[in-house]
N, C-alpha and C positions, 0 to 999 in steps of 0.2 A: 784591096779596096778599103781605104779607111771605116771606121765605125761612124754611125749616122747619130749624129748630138742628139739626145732629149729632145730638146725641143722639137726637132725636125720630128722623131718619132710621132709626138702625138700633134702634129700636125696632121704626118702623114694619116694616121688612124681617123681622123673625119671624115676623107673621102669616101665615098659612097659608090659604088660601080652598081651596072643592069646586073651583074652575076657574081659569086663569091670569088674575091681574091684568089688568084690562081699562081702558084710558084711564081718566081722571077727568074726569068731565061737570061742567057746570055745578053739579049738584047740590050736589057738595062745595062747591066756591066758596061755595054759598046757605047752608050750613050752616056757616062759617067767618066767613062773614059776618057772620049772624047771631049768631053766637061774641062777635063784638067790640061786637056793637051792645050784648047783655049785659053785659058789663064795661063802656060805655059809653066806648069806646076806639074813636078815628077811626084810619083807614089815613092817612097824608097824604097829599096830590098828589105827582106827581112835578115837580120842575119843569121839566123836558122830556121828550122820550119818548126819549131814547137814556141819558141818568141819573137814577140813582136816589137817593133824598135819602138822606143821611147821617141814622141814627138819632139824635136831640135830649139833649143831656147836661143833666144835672141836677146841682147843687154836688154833690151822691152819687153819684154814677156814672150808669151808664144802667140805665135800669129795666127790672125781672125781673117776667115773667107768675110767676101764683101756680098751685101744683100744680093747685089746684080746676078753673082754666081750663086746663090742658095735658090734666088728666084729662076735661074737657067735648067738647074737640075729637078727642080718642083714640074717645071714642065716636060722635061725629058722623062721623066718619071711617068709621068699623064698619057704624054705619048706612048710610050712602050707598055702601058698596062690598058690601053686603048686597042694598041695593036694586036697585042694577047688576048683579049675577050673580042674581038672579031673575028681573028681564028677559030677561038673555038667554037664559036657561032654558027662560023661556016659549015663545022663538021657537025653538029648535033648534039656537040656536049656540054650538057649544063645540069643543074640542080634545081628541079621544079617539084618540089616539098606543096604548096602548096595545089598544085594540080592534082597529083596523082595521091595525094593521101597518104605515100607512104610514110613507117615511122621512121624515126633513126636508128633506132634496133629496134629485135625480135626479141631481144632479150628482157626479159623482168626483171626488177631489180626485187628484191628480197628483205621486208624488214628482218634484224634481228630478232628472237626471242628474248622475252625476258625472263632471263633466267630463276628471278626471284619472283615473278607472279607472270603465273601462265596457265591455262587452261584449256580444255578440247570438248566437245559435243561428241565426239566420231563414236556413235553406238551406244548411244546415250538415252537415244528415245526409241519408242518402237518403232516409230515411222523412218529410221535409218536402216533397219533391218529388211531381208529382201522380202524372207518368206512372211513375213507381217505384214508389210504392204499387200502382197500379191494375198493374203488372205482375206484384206478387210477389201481390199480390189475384186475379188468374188462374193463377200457379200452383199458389196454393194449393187455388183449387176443383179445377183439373184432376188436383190428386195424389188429392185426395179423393175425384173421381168415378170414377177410377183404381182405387183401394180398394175401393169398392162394386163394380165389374163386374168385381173380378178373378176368374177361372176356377178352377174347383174343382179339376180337376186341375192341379197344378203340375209341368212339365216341368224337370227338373236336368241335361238334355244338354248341355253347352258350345256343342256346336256348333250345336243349335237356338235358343240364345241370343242367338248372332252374327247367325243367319238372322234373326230376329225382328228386331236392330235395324237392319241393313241394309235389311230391309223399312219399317221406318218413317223410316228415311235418304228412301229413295226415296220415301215419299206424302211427308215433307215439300219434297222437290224437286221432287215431281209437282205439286204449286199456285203454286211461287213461279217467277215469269217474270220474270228475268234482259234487261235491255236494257243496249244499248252504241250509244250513239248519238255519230256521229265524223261527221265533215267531209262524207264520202261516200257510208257506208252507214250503215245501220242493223242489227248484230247481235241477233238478240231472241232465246229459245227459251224453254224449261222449263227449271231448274235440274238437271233429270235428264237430259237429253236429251246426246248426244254431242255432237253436232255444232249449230251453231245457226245461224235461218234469216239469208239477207244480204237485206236490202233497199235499192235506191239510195235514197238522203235528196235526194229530189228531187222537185217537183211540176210539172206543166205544165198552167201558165191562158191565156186567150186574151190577145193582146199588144195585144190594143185601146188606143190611143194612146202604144204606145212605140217610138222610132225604132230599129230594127234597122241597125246599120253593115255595106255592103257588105263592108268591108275583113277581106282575110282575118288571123285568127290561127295564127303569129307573124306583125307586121307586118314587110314586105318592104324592102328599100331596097339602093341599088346604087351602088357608088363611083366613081371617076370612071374606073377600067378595065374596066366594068362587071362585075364583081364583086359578087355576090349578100352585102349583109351585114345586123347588126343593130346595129350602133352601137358606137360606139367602146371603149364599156365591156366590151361581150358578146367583144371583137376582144383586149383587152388580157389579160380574163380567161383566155381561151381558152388565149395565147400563155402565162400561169401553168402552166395545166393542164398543157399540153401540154410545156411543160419537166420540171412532176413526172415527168410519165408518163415519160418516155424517161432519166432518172435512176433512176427504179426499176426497168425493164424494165433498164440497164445493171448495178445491180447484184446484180440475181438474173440477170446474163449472157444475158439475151435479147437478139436481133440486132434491130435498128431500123432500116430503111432508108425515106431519107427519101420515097424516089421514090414509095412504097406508097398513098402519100395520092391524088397525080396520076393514077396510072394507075387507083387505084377511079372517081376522078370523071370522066377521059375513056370507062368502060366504061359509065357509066351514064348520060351524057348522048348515048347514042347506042342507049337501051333505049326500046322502043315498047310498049304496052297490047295484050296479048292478049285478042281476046275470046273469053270461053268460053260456052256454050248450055246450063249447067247451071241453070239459074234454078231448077228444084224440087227443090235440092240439100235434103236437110232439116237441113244442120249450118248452111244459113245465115241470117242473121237474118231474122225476118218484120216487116212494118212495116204500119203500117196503110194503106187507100189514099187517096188524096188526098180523095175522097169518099165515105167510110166516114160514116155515118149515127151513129157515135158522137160525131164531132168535132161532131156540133149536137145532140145527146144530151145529153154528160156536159159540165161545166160545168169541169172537171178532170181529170188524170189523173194516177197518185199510182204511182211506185217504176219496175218496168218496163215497167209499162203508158207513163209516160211517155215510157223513150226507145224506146218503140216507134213513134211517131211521124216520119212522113217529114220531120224537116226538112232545109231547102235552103232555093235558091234561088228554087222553086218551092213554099213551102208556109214562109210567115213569119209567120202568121196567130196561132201560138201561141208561148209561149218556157216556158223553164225554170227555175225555181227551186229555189236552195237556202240553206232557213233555218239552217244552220248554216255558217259558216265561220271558220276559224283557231279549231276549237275553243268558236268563241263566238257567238252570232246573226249571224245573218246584219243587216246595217244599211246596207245599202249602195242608196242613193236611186232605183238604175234596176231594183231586185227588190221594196223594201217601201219603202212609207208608214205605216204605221199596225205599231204592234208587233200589234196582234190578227191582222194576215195572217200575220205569221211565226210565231204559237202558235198561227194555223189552219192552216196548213202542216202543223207539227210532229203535229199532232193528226189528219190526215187521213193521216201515216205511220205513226201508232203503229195507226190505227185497222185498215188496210191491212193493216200486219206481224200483227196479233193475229188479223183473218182469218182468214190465209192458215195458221196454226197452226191453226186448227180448234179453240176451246176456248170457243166459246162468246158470247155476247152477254154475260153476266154476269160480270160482274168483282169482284164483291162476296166471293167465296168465296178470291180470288187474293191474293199477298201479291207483289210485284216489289223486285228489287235491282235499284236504276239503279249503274250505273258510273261516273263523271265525273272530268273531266282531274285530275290534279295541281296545276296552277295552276287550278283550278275560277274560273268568275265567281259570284256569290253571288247576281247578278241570273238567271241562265240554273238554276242551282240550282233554285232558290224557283219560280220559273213551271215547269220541268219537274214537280217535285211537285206542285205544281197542276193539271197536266194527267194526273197519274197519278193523282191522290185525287179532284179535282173533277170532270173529264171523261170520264174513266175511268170511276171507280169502282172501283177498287181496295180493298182492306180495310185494308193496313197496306204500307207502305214501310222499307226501310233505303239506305244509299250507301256506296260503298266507290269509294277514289282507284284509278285504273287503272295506278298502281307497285306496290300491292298488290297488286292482282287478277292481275297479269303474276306475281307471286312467288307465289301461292296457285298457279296453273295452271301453272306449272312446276315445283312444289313444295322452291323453293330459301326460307332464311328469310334471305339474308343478302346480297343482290346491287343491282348500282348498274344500275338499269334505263332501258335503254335504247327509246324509243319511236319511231320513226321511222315518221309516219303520210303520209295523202295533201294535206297543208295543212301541217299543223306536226310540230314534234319535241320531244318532250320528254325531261329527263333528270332522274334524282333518284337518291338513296340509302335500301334500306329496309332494316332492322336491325326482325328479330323481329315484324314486322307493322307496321310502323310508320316512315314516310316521316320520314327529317331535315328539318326544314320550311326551311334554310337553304341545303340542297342541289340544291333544285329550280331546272331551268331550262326555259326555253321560248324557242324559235326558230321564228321564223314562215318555215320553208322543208319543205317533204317531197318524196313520190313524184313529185306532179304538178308539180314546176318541175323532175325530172328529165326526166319526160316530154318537156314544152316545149323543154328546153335539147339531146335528141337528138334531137327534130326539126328544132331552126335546125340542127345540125349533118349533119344528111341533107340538106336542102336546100343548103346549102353544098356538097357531094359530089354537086348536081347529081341528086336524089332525081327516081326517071323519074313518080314521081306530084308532079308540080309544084304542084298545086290542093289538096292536102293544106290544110284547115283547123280547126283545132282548136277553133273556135265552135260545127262541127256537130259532135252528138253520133256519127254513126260514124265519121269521120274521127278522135275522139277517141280510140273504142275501139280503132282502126287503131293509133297511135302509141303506145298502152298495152301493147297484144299484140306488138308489136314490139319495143318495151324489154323487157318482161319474156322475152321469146325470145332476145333477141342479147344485150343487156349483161351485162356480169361486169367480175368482180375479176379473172379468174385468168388471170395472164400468158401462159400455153402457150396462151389461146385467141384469144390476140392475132395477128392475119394475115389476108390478103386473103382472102377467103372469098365465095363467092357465093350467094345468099339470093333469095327469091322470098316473093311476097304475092298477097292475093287483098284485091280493089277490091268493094263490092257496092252500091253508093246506091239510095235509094228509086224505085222505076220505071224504072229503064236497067238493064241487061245485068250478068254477072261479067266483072270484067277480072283476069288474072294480068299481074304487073309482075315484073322480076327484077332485080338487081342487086347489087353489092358493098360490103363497108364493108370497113376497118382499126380506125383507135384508137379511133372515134367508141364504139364499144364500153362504151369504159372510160372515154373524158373526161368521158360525161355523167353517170354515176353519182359521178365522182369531185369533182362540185361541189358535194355534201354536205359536201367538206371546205373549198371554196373557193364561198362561196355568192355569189360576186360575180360569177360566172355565170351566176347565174339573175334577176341584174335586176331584184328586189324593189323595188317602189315603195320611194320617201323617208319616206313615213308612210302609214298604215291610213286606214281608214276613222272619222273619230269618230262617238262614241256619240251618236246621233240620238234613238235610239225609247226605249232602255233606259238610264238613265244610270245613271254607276257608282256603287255601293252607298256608301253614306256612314253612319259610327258616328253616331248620335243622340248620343251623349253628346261627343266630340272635333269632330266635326263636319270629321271627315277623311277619303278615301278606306277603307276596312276590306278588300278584296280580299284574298288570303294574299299575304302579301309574303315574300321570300327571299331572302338578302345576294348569293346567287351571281350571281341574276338582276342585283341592281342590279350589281355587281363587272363584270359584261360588258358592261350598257349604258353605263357610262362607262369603258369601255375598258380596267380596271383589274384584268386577270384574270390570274390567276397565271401564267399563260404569258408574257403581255407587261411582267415586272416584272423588273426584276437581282437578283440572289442576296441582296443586303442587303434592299431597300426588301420583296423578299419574305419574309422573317424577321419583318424589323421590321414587318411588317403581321398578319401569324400570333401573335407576340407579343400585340399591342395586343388584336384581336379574341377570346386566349384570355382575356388581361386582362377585357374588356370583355364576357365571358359569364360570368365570375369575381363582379362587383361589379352584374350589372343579370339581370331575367329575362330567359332564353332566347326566352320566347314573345312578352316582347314592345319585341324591339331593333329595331323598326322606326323609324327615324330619321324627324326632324318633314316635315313635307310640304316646308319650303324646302331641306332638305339632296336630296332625292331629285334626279333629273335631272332638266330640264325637261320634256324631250318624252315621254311616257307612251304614246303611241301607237306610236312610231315602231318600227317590225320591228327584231328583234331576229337577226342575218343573222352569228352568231359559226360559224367553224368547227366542225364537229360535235366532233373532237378534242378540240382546247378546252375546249369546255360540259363534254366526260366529266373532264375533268381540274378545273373549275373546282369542276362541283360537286362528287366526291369531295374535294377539300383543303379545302373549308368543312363537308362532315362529318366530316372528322378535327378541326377546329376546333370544333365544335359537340360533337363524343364523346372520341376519342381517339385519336390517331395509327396508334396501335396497329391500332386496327381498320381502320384505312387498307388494310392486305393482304388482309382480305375482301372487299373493293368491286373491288380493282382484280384479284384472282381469281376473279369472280363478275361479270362485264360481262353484262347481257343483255340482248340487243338481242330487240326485238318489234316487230309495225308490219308493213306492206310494202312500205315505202317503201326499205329498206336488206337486210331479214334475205331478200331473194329472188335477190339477187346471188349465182351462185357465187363462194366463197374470199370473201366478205365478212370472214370471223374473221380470214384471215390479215394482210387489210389495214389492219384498226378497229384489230389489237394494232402494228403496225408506226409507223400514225400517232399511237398514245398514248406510243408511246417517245418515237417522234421527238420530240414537244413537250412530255415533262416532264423537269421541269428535275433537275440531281441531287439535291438536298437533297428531292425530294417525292418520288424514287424510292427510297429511303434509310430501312432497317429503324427506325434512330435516331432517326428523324424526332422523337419524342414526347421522347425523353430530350433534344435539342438547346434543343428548346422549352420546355421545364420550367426548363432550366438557364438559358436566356436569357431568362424569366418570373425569376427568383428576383435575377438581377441587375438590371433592374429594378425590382424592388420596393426591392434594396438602394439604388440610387437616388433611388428618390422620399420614401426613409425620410433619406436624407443631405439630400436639396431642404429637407425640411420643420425638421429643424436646421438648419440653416442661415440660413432665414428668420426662425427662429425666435432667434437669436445675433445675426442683422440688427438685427432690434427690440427685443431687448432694451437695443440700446448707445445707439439714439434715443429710449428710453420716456421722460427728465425728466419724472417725476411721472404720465403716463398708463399707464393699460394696456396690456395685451401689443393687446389687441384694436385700441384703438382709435391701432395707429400702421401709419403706412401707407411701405411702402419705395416710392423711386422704379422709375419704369422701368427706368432703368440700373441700377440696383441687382438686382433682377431677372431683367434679362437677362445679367449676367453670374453669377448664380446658377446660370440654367437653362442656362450653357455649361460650366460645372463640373459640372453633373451631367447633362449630355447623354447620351442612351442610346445607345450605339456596340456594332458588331459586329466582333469578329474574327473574319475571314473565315478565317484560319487555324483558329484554336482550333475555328472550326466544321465544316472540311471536315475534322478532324482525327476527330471525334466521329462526323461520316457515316460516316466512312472503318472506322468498327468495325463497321458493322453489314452487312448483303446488299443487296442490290437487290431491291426488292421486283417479284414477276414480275409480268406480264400475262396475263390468260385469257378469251377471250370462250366465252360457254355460247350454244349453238346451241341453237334453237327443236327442240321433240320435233317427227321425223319423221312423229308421226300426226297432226300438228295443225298447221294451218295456221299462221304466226306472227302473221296478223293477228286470228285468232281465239284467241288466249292468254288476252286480256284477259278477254276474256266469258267463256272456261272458269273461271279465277280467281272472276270472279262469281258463276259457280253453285257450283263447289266451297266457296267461301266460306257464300253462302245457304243448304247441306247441314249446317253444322257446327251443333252446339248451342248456340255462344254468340250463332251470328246471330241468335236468337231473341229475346234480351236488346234485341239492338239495332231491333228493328224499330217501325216509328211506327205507330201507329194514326191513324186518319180522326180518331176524334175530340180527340186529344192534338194534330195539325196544329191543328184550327180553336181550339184554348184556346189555347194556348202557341206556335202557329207555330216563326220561325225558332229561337227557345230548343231547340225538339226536338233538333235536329242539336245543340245544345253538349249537352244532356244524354247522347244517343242516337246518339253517333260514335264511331269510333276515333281520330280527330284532331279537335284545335283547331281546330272550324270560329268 
């Protein structure tokens, strides 16, 4: 069929039909056809099928259809596209867009973005957030249902007003149960409650296939004049100690004779075991008996059910665990295999502790503040909450670091907290509720390697209880009650003294032992400053059961990391630095909180130290010096005088020592250096920041004067200085201190003092932290913070970024 002229196209294109233009069938063809057969005009062949014949010239041009026949076909056309929408008429099919509404796709078309300005809301405001809605979505019913049941008499006494909210102080502290779970015990109570219950964090299951070692602890060994020691390291440290001690005792002028030592330990190797007939004493411990009907009963025993149990050497059938340690699970191969025993541990203490409070099987009506360390793991985190929502049953959760809780329960806002527990010690800086995340430290030493460290030193004095061992839980208790009796700080109570004990093991008799000590007193407390007395393994325990939390998106450790920490594990702590390389480091790092986020300077995984495990064994001094100078670094100098006016020690591992305050402020002197004890601290450092910067402002002219005298025809960009070149830039503009100009600038300002705050008299110090806990849990903004069961299961660990006081 020939092609249809222009013209004819847009002729044809004005008709109008009832329905859209529908193919053309055959029919046309037949009627087009038949068109030419009338005019008696043949179509030609083509003469192949991919070309088409060139129209046939005549001496006249090429020949023109006549109006008649374009008018013939206009109507055959009419017709056959008449006859086609009548058909389909017939059947039902057509396009009625405007009847039924449909679109012409489903599809959405999509602007692009612009790449060069774009922007997003998505989690931007609160009210995108679920569990902030659904928060201010319950206050807001509760003001309204407030409203409705308000009392017709309204009372305008002031003071009935007070009564009223202090009454609903207490119902909200009357539901929420407060736990603190540490190394050793377990504090839990009501947030109303004074005082709160202790439980030991201990479980005892039967030891079915685990080898029990004879050998007692501390291991024994004897030199070659047989001489009772413990190793060359315990012998050298000692001889540290023991030089301190008698320098300090000289200059607060106490007499020190050397002979004192000798004649305690000739008086006591010649002391024998009194037996006493007091067996139904009732001050002294009960124990179960060797054939008690329980031990093939109960499958477990949990807190002091468990050290109620006679162990020895007669009864090794069960042993002890505990699932926390240094603060953080317990993972150590000869206690757990499988992490579910150590969150069945944990879970058969919390369930124990909530007993014994009497409140109930239902947990559904209860809301808990858990307490957790400073350096928190994020794995131990997450499964504790899980065990308070999912095993529990609890209704709602919140968390609060235990540097805060120690500053809410002493009610200071502004103090560098000191922690000294029975496993570890912690130190950090909190300003107004809120920990320096830079200033936190942790040291893997506490109470219980003082204990240890004056018991080798009893035994060295020839202790008349030679069998003394520290694997059995009373012989434990024995060396525990003995430290906290005898040791101190306080020099006048230093002297030959004569002292007596009572003996009581499971199934044999009371014995009273007597005997003397001297310095041993004081050298074993005093290795909190010198932890290389207490022998700390080379490395920990690695992570077996729970490995360490890793960002999904970095694919890097995420734990809280904190400069001070790493500054001590590579040895680089402000105490062990010279007066320059310490400027010039305080400099770089105000610099380097200047130009990057605070929250997040945590250096890539290859600049860290290698060893991540390894104990962390810094002088206690130290840590309190290292971290306050990285929160003047991270705040401002200035406020450097609050921290060091506001020490507070907590724990009971240091704050039970008499004269403790005098000794903690004697050794912060000793080892800070002048420029950090120094009112000017902040104006030195500003001033040696600002030449700096004029530095690096001269580095960059410079380079920039380099390249321009090498540019021949290229750009500034693309000319490159040599190394030499370079490095004799970076020696002209070397950042140097004078040490003059700088001792000149200390030299205006005071000395900034020292003050340790003593633990309040009504409160234990190692119960500070859980007081903190519930005082905090009382306030009204706790309420903000608190998680619901069902915001855990949508959102998990997100809750704690939404729903904390720090950057978790």
């Amino acid at each position: 069929m020939p092609n249809t002229p222009p013209a004819q196209r847009e002729e044809d294109a004005g008709i109008e039909f009832e329905s859209s233009p529908a193919p053309v069938f055959d029919t046309e063809n037949d009627a087009l056809d038949q068109e030419f057969q009338d005019q008696g005009e043949t179509d030609p062949a083509p003469e192949s099928q991919n070309k088409r014949k060139k129209p046939s010239k005549s001496a006249g041009g090429t020949k023109r259809l006549t109006e008649e026949a374009l008018q013939r076909r206009r109507e055959g056309r009419l017709k056959a596209a008449a006859t086609i929408a009548n058909n389909i008429k017939k059947t039902g099919i057509g396009r009625f867009e405007d009847e039924n509404g449909f679109p012409y796709t489903t599809l959405r078309q999509l602007q692009l973005v612009n790449q060069k300005n774009y922007f997003t809301e998505y989690l931007k405001r609160d009210d995108q957030i679920s569990i902030n809605r659904k928060w201010r979505e319950e206050q807001s019913e509760l003001a309204q249902k407030n409203n409705n049941s308000k009392r017709d008499d309204d009372v305008d006494d002031d003071d009935d007003n007070d009564d009223d909210e202090n009454d609903s102080s207490d119902k909200v502290g009357l539901y929420t149960i407060v736990f603190h779970s540490g190394s050793k015990n377990l504090r839990i109570g009501r947030a109303s409650d004074e005082y709160p219950l202790t439980v030991p964090m201990v479980v005892a299951v039967p030891a079915a296939g685990t080898e029990i070692s004879d050998e007692p602890t501390p291991r024994r060994e004897n030199n070659e004049d047989g001489e009772l020691t413990f190793g060359e390291s315990f012998e050298t440290a000692r001889g540290l100690v023991t030089k301190d001690f008698r320098a300090r005792m000289r200059y607060y002028k106490h007499k020190v004779n050397p002979n004192y030592r000798d004649s305690a330990a000739l008086f006591n190797a010649s002391q024998k075991a009194e037996v006493l007939d007091d067996s139904n004493n009732p001050d002294d411990k009960t124990y179960l008996d060797f054939d008690s009907p329980l031990l093939k009963e109960k499958q477990y025993f949990v807190g002091d059910e468990a050290l109620s149990l006679p162990f020895g050497k007669n009864f090794t059938s069960w042993k002890l665990r505990h699932p926390i340690r240094f603060g953080q699970f317990n993972q150590h191969p000869d206690d757990y295999r499988l992490p579910q025993e150590v969150l069945g541990d944990i879970i058969r203490i919390f369930t124990y502790a909530l007993k014994k409070l009497e409140i109930g099987d239902d947990f559904s009506k209860y809301k808990c503040m858990l307490v957790i360390p400073d350096m928190y793991d994020k794995q131990m985190v997450e499964n504790l909450v899980c065990i308070l929502l999912g095993s529990l049953g609890f209704a709602k959760f919140g968390v609060i670091q235990e540097g805060v809780a120690a500053t809410f329960g002493t009610g200071t806002s502004c103090a560098c907290v000191v922690d000294v527990g029975a496993e570890k010690t912690s130190v950090c800086c909190v300003e107004e509720g809120m920990i320096v995340a830079d200033s936190r430290v942790l040291l893997h030493y506490g109470g219980d390697h003082v204990t240890e460290a004056f018991t080798k030193m009893l035994l060295q004095q020839n202790f008349p209880y030679k069998s003394i061992n520290l694997s059995e839980n009373d012989d434990w208790e024995l060396a525990e009650r003995l430290k906290q009796k005898f040791c101190t700080f306080d020099n006048a109570e230093i002297a030959i003294q004569l002292y007596h004990f009572f003996v009581k093991k499971p199934g044999d008799k009371k014995k009273k032992y007597q005997f003397k000590l001297y310095d041993e007193t004081m050298l074993a407390p005093l290795g909190l400053f010198y932890p290389q007395l207490f022998q700390l393994l080379s490395e920990m325990e690695p992570r077996t059961l729970f490995p360490e939390p890793i960002d999904h998106y970095t694919g890097e450790p995420n734990n809280p990391y904190s400069r001070a920490q790493e500054n001590l594990l590579a040895n680089a702590g402000a105490t062990e630095l010279p007066d320059v390389d310490l400027l010039t480091r305080l400099v770089e790092e105000r610099h380097l909180n200047k130009v990057t986020n605070p929250l997040s300077t945590r250096p890539d995984a290859e600049q860290l130290p290698s060893s991540k495990i390894r104990p962390v064994s810094i002088p206690l001094d130290k840590a309190i010096i290292e971290s306050i100078t990285n929160a003047g670094v991270a705040l401002d100098f200035n406020k450097v005088k609050k921290f060091y006016d506001n020490i507070l020690v907590v724990g009971g591992g240091l704050a039970r020592f008499p004269a403790f305050e005098t000794l903690l402020n004697d050794r912060v002197n000793i080892w800070r250096l002048r420029f950090l004890s120094a009112s000017t601290l902040e104006e030195l450092i500003v001033s040696l920041s600002k030449d700096k910067e004029k530095l690096e402002a001269r580095r960059k002219l410079l380079i920039a004067a380099a390249k321009s005298k090498k540019k021949s025809g290229l750009s500034q960009e693309e000319v490159e200085l040599t190394p030499a070149e370079l490095e004799a830039i970076d020696r002209e503009t070397a950042f140097t201190i004078n040490l003059d100009r700088a001792d000149a600038v200390a030299s205006q300002g005071q000395t900034t003092q020292v003050s340790i705050l003593s633990p309040p008299k009504e409160l234990a110090p190692e119960m500070i932290c859980w007081k903190g806990g519930g005082v905090f849990a009382r306030l009204k903004v706790a309420g903000e913070l608190l998680i619901a069961r069902d915001d855990w299961e949508l959102l998990y660990l997100r809750c704690l970024y939404y729903k904390s006081l720090f950057n978790y």
